[in-house]
C-alpha positions in Angstrom: 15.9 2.2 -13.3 13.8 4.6 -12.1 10.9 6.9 -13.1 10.8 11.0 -13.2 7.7 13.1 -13.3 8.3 16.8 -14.7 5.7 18.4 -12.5 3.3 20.0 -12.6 1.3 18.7 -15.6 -1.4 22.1 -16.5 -4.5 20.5 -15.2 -4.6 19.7 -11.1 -6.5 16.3 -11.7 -3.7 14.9 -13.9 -1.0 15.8 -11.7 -2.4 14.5 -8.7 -3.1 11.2 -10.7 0.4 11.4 -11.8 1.9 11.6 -8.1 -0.5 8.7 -7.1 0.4 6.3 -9.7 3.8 7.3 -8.7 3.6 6.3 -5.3 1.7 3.2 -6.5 4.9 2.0 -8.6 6.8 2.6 -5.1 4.7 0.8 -2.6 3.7 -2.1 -5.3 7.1 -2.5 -7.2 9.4 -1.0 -4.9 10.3 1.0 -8.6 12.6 4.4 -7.6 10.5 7.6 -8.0 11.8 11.3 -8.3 10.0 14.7 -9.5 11.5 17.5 -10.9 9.3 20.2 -10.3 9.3 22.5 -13.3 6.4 24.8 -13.8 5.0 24.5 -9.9 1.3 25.6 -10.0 -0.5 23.2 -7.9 0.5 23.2 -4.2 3.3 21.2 -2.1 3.7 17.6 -2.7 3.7 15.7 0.5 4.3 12.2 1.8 6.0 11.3 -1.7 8.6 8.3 -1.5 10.9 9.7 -3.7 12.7 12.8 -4.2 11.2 16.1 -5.3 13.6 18.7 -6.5 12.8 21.9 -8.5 14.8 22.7 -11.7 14.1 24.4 -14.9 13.0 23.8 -18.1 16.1 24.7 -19.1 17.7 22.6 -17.0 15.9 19.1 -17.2 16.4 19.7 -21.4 19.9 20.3 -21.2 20.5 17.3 -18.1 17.9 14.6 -19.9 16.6 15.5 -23.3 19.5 17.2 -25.3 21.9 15.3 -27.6 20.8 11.8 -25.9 21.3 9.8 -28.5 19.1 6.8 -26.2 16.5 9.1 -26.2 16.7 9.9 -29.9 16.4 6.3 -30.9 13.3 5.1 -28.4 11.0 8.1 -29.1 9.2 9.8 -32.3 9.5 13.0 -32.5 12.7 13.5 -31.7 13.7 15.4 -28.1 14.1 18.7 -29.7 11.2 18.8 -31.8 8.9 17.4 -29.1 9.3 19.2 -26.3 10.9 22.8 -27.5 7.8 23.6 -29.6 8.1 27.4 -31.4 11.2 27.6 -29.3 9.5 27.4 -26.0 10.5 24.5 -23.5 7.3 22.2 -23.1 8.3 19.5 -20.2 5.6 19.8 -17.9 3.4 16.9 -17.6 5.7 14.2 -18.5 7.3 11.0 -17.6 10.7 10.0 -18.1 12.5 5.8 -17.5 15.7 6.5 -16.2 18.6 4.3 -16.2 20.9 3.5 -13.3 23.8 5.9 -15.0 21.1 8.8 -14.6 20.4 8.7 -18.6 17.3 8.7 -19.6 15.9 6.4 -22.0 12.6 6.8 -23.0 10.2 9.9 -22.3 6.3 11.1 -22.7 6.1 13.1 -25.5 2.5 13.9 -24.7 1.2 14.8 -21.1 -1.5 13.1 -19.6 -4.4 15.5 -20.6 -3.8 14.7 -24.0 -6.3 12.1 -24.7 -8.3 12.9 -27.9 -4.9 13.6 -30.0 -5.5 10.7 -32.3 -4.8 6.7 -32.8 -1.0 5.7 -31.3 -1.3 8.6 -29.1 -2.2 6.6 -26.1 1.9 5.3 -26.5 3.2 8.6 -25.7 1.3 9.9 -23.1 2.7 10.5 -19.7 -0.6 8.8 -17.9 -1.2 6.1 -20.1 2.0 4.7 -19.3 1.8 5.0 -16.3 -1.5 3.3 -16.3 0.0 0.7 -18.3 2.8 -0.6 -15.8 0.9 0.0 -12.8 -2.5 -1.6 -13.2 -0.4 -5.4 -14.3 2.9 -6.2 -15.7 3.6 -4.9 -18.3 5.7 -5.5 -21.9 6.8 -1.7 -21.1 9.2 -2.5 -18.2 9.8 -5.5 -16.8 9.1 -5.3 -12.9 11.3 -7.9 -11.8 14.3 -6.5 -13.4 13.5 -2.8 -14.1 14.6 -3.6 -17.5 13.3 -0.9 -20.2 11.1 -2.8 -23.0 10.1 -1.3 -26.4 7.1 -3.1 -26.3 7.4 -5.6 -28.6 8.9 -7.9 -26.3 7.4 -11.3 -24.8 9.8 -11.7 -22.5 12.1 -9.7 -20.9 15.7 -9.6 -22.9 17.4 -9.0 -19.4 16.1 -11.8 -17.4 13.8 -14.1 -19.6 10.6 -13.4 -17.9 7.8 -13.7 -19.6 5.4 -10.9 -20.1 1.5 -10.8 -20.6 
């Protein structure tokens, strides 16, 4: 598994957060990083762990979003109605869990500045999650095995260990 940050999230204090909890997951949990660089607005990224790669709106939807039938099943609202809103590609800002075929499984359908969008939104925001499985374990992904979780979990399914 690994993680992928569509950069850069509008405001510069939540994509530099972003990057840092990033390399936090790297140096902590050893987890596989990677950016794709979408909507660049903020500057070079430098000393990152992982890769950093620009690409296209057009492109990450097509590659990770569209017809993934994983995706469709581990995130409300579905890929096409949350991130291509009135027909425009909205990517920038969030987080993707990525599995070892290069599939991704779950996404953000929130960026990080959206605090204040109501109860439950704190579950699909890029920075909350990010939050979540850096600050402790978490029942989000299991760090010993890089196993993806739904959450409801209190162990991991893949290995057996037990989450907080």
């Amino acid at each position: 598994m690994k993680l992928r940050y569509y950069a850069d999230a509008d405001h510069r204090g939540w994509h530099e957060h972003t990057v840092r909890l990033l390399r936090d997951l790297y140096d902590d949990y050893d987890i596989t990083v990677e950016i794709d660089r979408i909507d660049e607005h903020h500057g070079s990224i430098s000393d990152f762990p992982g890769e950093v790669r620009a690409s296209t709106p057009k492109e990450v939807y097509e590659r990770d979003l569209k017809r993934n039938d994983a995706l469709n099943q581990s995130i409300e609202p579905t890929p096409s109605e949350g991130f291509k809103r009135y027909g425009t590609l909205d990517i920038a800002g969030n987080v993707a869990v990525v599995d070892d075929h290069g599939t991704v499984q779950w996404a953000s359908t929130l960026p990080g500045y959206a605090d204040g969008y109501g109860p439950g939104a704190e579950s699909q925001t890029s920075i909350d999650f990010l939050e979540a499985i850096t600050t402790s374990p978490s029942n989000r992904i299991c760090v010993e095995c890089l196993h993806f979780l739904d959450g409801t979990e209190s162990f991991c399914p893949n290995c057996g260990y037990e989450l907080p």
